[in-house]
C-alpha positions as CSV (number, residue, x, y, z in Angstrom):
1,X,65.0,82.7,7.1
2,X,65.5,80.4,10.2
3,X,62.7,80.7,12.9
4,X,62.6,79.0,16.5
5,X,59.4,78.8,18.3
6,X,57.2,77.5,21.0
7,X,54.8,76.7,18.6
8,X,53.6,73.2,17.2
9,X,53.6,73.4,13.7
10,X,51.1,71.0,11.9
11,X,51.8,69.8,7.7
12,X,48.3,69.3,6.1
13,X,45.6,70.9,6.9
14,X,42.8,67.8,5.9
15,X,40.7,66.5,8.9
16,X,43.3,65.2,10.5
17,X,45.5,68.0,10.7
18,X,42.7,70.0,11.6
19,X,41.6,68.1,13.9
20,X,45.1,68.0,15.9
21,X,45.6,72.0,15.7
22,X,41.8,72.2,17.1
23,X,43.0,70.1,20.2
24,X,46.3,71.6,20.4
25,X,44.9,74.7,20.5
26,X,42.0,74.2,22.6
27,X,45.2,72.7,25.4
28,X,46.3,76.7,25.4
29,X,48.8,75.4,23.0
30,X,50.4,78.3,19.5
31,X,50.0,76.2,16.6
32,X,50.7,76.8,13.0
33,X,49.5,74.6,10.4
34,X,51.0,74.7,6.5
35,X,49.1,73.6,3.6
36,X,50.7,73.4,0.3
37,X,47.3,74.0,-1.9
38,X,45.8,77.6,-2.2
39,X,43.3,76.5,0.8
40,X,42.5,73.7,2.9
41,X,40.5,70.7,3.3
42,X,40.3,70.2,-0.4
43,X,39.5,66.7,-0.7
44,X,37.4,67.1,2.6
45,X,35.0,69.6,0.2
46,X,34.7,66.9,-2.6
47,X,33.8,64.0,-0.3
48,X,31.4,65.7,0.6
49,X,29.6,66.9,-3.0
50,X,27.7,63.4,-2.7
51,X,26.7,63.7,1.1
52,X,28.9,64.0,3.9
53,X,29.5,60.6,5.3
54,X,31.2,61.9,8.9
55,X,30.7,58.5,10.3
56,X,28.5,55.3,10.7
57,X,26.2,53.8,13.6
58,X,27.1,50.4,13.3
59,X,28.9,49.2,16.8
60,X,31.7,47.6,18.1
61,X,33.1,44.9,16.8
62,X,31.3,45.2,13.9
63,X,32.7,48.9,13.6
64,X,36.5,47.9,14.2
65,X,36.2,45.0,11.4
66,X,35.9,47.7,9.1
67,X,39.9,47.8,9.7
68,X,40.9,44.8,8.9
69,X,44.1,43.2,10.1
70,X,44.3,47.4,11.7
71,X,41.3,47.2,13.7
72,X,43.6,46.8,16.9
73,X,45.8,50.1,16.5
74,X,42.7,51.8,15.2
75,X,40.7,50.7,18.3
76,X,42.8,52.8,20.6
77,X,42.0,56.1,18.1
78,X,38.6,55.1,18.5
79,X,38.7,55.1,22.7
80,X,40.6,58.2,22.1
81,X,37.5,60.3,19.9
82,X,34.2,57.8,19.3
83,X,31.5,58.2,16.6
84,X,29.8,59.4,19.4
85,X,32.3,61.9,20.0
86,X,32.3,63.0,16.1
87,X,28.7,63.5,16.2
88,X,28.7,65.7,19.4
89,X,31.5,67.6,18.0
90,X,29.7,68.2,14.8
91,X,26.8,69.5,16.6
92,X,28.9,72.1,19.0
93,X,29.8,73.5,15.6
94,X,26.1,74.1,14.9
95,X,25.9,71.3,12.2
96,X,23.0,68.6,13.6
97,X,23.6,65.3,12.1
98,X,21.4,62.3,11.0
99,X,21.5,58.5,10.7
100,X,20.6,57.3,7.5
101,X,18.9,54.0,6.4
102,X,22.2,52.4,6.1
103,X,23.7,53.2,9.5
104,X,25.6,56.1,7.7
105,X,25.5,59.6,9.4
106,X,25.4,62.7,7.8
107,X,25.2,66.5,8.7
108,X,21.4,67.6,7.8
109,X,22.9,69.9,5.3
110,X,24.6,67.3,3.6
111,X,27.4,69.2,2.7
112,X,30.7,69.7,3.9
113,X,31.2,73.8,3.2
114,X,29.2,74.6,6.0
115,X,30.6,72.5,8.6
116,X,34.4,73.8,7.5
117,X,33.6,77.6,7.6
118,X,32.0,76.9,11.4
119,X,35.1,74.6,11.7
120,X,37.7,77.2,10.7
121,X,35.9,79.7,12.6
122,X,36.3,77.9,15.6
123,X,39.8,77.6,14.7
124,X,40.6,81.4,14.2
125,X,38.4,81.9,17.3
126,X,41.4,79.5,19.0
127,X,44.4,81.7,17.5
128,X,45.2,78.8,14.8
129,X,47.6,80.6,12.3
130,X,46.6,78.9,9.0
131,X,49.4,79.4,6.3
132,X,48.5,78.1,2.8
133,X,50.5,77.9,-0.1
134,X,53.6,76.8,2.6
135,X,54.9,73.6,1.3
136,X,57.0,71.3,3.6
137,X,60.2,70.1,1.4
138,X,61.6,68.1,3.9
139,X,64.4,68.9,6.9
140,X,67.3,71.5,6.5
141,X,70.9,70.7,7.3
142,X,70.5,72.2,10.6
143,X,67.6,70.0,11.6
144,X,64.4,72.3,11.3
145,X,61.3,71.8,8.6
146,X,62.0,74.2,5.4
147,X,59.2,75.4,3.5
148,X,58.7,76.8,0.0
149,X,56.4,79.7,1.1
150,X,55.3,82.8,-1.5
151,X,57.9,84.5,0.6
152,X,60.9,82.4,-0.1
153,X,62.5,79.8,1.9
154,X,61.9,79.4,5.4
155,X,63.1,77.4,8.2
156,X,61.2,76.5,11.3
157,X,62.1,74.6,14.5
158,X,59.0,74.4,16.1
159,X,58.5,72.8,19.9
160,X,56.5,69.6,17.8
161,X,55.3,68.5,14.4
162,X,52.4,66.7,13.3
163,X,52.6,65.2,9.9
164,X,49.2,65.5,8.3
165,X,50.1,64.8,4.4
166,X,47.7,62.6,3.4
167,X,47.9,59.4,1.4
168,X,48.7,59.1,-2.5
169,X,44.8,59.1,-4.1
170,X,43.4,61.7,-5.7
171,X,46.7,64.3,-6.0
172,X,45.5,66.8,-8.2
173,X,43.9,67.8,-4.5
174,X,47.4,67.9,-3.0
175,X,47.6,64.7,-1.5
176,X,50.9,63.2,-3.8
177,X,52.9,61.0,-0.9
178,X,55.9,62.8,-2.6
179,X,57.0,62.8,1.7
180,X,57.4,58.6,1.2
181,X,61.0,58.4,0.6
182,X,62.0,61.3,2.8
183,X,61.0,59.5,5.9
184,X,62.4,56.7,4.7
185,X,65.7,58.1,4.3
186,X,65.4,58.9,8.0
187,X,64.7,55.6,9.2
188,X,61.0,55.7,8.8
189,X,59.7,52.3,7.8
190,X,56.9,52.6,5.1
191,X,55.8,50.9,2.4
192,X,54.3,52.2,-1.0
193,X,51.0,53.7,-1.9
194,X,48.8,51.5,-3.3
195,X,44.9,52.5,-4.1
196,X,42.0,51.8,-1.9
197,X,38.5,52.3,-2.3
198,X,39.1,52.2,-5.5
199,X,36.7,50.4,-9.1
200,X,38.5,47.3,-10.4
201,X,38.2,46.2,-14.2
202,X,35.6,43.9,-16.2
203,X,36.2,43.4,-19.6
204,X,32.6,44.2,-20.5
205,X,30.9,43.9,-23.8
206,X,30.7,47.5,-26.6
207,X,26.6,47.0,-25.9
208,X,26.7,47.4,-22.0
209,X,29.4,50.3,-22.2
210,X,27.2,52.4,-24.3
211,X,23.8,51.5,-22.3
212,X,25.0,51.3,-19.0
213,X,28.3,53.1,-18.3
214,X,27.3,55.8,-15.2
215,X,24.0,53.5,-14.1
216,X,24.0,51.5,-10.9
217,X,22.4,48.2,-9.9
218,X,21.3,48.1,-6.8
219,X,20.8,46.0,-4.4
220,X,23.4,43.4,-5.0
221,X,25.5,40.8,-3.0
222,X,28.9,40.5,-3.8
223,X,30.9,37.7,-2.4
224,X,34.6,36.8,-2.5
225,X,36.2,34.3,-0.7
226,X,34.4,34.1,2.4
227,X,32.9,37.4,2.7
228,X,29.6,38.6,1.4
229,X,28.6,42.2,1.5
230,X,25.4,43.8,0.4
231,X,25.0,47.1,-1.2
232,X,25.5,49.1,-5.0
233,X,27.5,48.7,-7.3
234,X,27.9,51.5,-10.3
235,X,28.6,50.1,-14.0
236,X,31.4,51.9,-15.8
237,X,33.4,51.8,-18.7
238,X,36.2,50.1,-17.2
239,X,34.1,48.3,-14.4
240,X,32.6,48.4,-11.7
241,X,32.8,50.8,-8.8
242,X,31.1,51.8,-5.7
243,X,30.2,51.1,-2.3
244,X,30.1,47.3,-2.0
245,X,33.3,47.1,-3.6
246,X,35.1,49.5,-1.6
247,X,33.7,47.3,1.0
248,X,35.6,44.2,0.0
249,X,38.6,46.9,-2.2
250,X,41.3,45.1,-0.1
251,X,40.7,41.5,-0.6
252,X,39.9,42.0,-4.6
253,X,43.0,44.0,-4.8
254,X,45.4,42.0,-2.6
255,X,44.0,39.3,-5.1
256,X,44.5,40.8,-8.1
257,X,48.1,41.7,-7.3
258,X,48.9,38.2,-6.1
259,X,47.0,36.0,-9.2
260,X,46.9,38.9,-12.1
261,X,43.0,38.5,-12.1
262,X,40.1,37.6,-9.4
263,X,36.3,35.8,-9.8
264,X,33.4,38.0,-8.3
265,X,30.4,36.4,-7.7
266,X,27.7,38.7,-8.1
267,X,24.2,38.0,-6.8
268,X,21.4,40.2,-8.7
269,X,18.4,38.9,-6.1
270,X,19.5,39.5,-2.8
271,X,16.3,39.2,-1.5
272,X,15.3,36.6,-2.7
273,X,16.4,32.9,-2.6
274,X,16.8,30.6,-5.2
275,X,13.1,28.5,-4.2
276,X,11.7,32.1,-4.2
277,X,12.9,33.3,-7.6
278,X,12.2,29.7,-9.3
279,X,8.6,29.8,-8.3
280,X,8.9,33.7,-10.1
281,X,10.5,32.4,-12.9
282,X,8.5,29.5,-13.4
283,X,5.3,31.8,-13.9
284,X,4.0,31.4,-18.2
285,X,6.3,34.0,-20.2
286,X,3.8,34.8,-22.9
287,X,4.9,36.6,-25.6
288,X,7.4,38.8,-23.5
289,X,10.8,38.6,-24.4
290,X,13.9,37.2,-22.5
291,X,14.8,40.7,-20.5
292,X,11.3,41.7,-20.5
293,X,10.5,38.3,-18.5
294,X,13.3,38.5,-16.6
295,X,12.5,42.1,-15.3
296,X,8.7,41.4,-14.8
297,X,9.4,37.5,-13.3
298,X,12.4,38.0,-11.6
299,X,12.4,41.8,-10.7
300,X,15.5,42.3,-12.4
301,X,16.5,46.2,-13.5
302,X,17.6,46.6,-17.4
303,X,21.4,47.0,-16.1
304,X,20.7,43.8,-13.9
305,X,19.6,42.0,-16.9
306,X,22.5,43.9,-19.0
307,X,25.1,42.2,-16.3
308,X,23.7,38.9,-16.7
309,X,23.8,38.6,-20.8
310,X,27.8,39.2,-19.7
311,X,28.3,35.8,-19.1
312,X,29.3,33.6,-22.3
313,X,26.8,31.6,-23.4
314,X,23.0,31.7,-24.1
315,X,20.7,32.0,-21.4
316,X,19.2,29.1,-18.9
317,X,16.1,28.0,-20.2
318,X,15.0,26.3,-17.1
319,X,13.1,28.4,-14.5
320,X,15.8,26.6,-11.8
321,X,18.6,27.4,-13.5
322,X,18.3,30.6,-14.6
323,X,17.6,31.5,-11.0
324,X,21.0,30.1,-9.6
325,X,22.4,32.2,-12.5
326,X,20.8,35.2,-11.5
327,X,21.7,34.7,-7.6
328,X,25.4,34.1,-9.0
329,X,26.9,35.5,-11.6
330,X,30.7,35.1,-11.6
331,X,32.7,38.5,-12.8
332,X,36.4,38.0,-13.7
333,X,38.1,41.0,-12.5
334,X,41.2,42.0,-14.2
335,X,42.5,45.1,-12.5
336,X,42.5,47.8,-10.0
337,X,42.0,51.3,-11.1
338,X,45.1,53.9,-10.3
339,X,45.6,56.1,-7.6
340,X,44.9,58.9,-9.4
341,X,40.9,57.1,-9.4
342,X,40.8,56.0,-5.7
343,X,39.1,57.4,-3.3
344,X,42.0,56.6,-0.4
345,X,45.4,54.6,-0.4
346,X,46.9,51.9,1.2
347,X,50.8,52.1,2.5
348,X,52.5,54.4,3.8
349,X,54.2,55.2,7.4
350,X,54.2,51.7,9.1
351,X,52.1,51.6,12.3
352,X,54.8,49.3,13.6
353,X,56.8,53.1,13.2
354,X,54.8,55.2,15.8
355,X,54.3,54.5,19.0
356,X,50.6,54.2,21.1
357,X,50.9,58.4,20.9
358,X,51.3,58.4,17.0
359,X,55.0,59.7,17.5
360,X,57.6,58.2,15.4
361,X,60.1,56.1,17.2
362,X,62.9,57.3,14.6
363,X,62.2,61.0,15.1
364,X,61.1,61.7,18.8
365,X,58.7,64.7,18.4
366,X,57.7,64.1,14.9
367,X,53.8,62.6,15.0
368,X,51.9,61.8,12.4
369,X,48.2,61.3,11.7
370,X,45.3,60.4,9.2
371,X,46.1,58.7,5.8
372,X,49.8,59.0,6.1
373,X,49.4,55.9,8.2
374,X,49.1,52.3,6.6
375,X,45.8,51.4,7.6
376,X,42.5,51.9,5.2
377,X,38.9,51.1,5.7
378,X,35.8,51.6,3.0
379,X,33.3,54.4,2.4
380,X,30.5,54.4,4.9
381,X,32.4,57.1,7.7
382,X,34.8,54.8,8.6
383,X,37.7,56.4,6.7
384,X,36.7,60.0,8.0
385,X,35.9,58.9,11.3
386,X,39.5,57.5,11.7
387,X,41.1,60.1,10.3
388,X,39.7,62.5,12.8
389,X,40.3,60.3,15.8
390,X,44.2,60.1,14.8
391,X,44.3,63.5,14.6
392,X,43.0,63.6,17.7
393,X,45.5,60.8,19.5
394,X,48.6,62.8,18.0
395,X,47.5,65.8,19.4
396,X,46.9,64.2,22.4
397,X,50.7,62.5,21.9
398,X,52.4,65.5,21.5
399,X,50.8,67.5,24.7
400,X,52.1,64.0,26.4
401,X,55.6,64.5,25.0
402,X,56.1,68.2,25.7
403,X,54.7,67.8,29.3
404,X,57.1,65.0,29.6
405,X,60.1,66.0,28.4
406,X,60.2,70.0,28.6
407,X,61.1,70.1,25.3
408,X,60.5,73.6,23.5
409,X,62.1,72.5,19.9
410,X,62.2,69.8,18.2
411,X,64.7,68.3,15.7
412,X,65.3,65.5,13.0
């Protein structure tokens, strides 16, 4: 079945694509938005089992750094939809946030259900035709967007697209960057999916994996290079995971890639410096034993202490020297975990593919947003937060487009 429309017709229905079909449709704008999986916004709803992490208070430049080598593109989403915007926007849906300790903001119910059933309330409320189970295979001979769909095959030639796929990580949500080579077959440049956000490998000893696996130690430093980060880290069986990792995910894995292993220093007294913690250390030990002193001296947790007896060798003796151990433990990491363990992915459509509107230069009315992009940033609401303001700059893009050239169809 072949169908021409008016319509824009949005692929992925994730925060991105959401987002676009909420702005489209708030313009007066028919939109129709597919989504392979049985319903939407899966990975949305897992992100958020932990705490919804919308977006983060830190400011400006600080904010943008977050992007790395992407802050500039990612800037002009920013101008586009703010954190400032998210939070308002959150709150007209009846969802008041908060800032954490952190910076980090959060709805107050912490979870993410709520907010999507306001959100695809609104939606419906706009005339958004949600189709699940409608998966995009690609372009037909004639030019249109054929979908597998529970009715058969189907062919649309809607007046725009925006191409809301998602990245490669976690695919058992629906998120597989199958799309990669299909664009590039159509002169899209993109690169391949690589993870980020993701744990990285230490080659830790039986002991600690049976202790420790699933327990954090918090708070640490972790420097590489020249950049230092504070936060927590999680202990698993093949690593180490969480938040200050992410934080620094593309440097470890960039070197990992390039050198087939990296050095983490780890510092396991952030708050204190090495004069402090000798004068700690340096206190009588009594009868106490080595990780009993070292917890009630140096204020070490047993998984600090566990990470410490990592390091070949017996311990420092000297209250000096077992404090600039503690303040710098060196990790060899080894390798990254998969995509099927990250939390987001790297590669993907090139920025230098779209233009300032998020349209692709090879396929005039074709616009894509969120993760499909190659750009990432860490946890802390600065991967959603982007995500919804490139939703937000396509929709924008294609409203641009149509007013500009007329069009009522688009083809590829």
């Amino acid at each position: 079945m072949t169908v021409t429309s008016s319509a824009i017709h949005i692929i992925g229905a994730g925060p991105s694509g959401l987002m676009a079909a909420e702005r489209l449709a708030s313009a007066g704008r028919k939109v129709v938005v597919h989504e392979r999986m049985p319903s939407v916004a899966r990975k949305f709803l897992l992100a958020g089992r932990g705490g919804l992490n919308l977006t983060h208070s830190e400011a400006g430049e600080a904010f943008l750094s977050r992007y790395g080598a992407e802050g500039g593109r990612v800037s002009a989403w920013l101008d586009a939809f703010s954190p400032a915007d998210l939070i308002a926007w959150a709150e007209g849906l009846d969802q008041p946030v908060f800032t954490g300790s952190s910076g980090r903001v959060f709805p107050k119910a912490m979870k993410a259900s709520p907010l999507l059933r306001a959100w695809l309330a609104r939606l419906s409320g706009l005339g958004v035709e949600i189709r699940t189970r409608s998966e995009w295979t690609g372009w037909a001979a004639d030019g249109g967007l054929a979908f597998d769909t529970p009715e058969g095959s189907v062919v649309e030639h809607p007046a725009a697209v925006v191409l809301a796929l998602g990245g490669a990580s976690w695919p058992r949500l629906g998120s597989r960057g199958e799309w990669l080579d299909g664009l590039a077959a159509r002169g899209v440049d993109a690169t391949p999916f690589r993870p980020a956000n993701a744990g990285f490998d230490v080659a830790w000893s039986p002991i600690l994996v049976e202790r420790f696996a699933g327990h954090p130690v918090k708070p640490v430093r972790l420097t590489h290079g020249d950049r230092s980060v504070q936060g927590e880290v999680m202990l698993t069986r093949y690593g180490l995971e969480g938040g200050a990792i992410y934080a620094l995910s593309r440097d470890l894995r960039e070197a990992v890639e390039r050198d087939g292993s990296t050095v983490l220093t780890v510092d396991l007294r952030p708050g204190l410096s090495v004069e402090a913690l000798t004068e700690r250390l340096a206190r009588p030990r009594g009868k106490d034993s080595a990780s009993n002193w070292l917890r009630k001296a140096g204020g070490l947790s047993a998984e600090a202490v566990a990470v410490l007896r990592e390091i070949p060798g017996d311990l420092p003796t000297g209250a000096e020297k077992m404090a600039k151990r503690i303040k710098a433990v060196r990790l060899t990491l080894t390798g990254a975990q998969g995509l099927d363990r990250a939390i987001s992915s790297a590669g993907g459509v090139s920025l230098d593919a779209v233009d300032d509107r998020l349209m692709l230069t090879a396929l005039p009315g074709v616009f894509v947003a969120g993760e499909m992009l190659d750009w990432e940033a860490p946890t802390g609401g600065y991967l959603l937060q982007a995500s919804f303001a490139s939703g937000v700059v396509a929709a924008d893009g294609v409203l641009g487009w149509l007013d500009a050239t007329g069009s009522d169809r688009t083809t590829a």
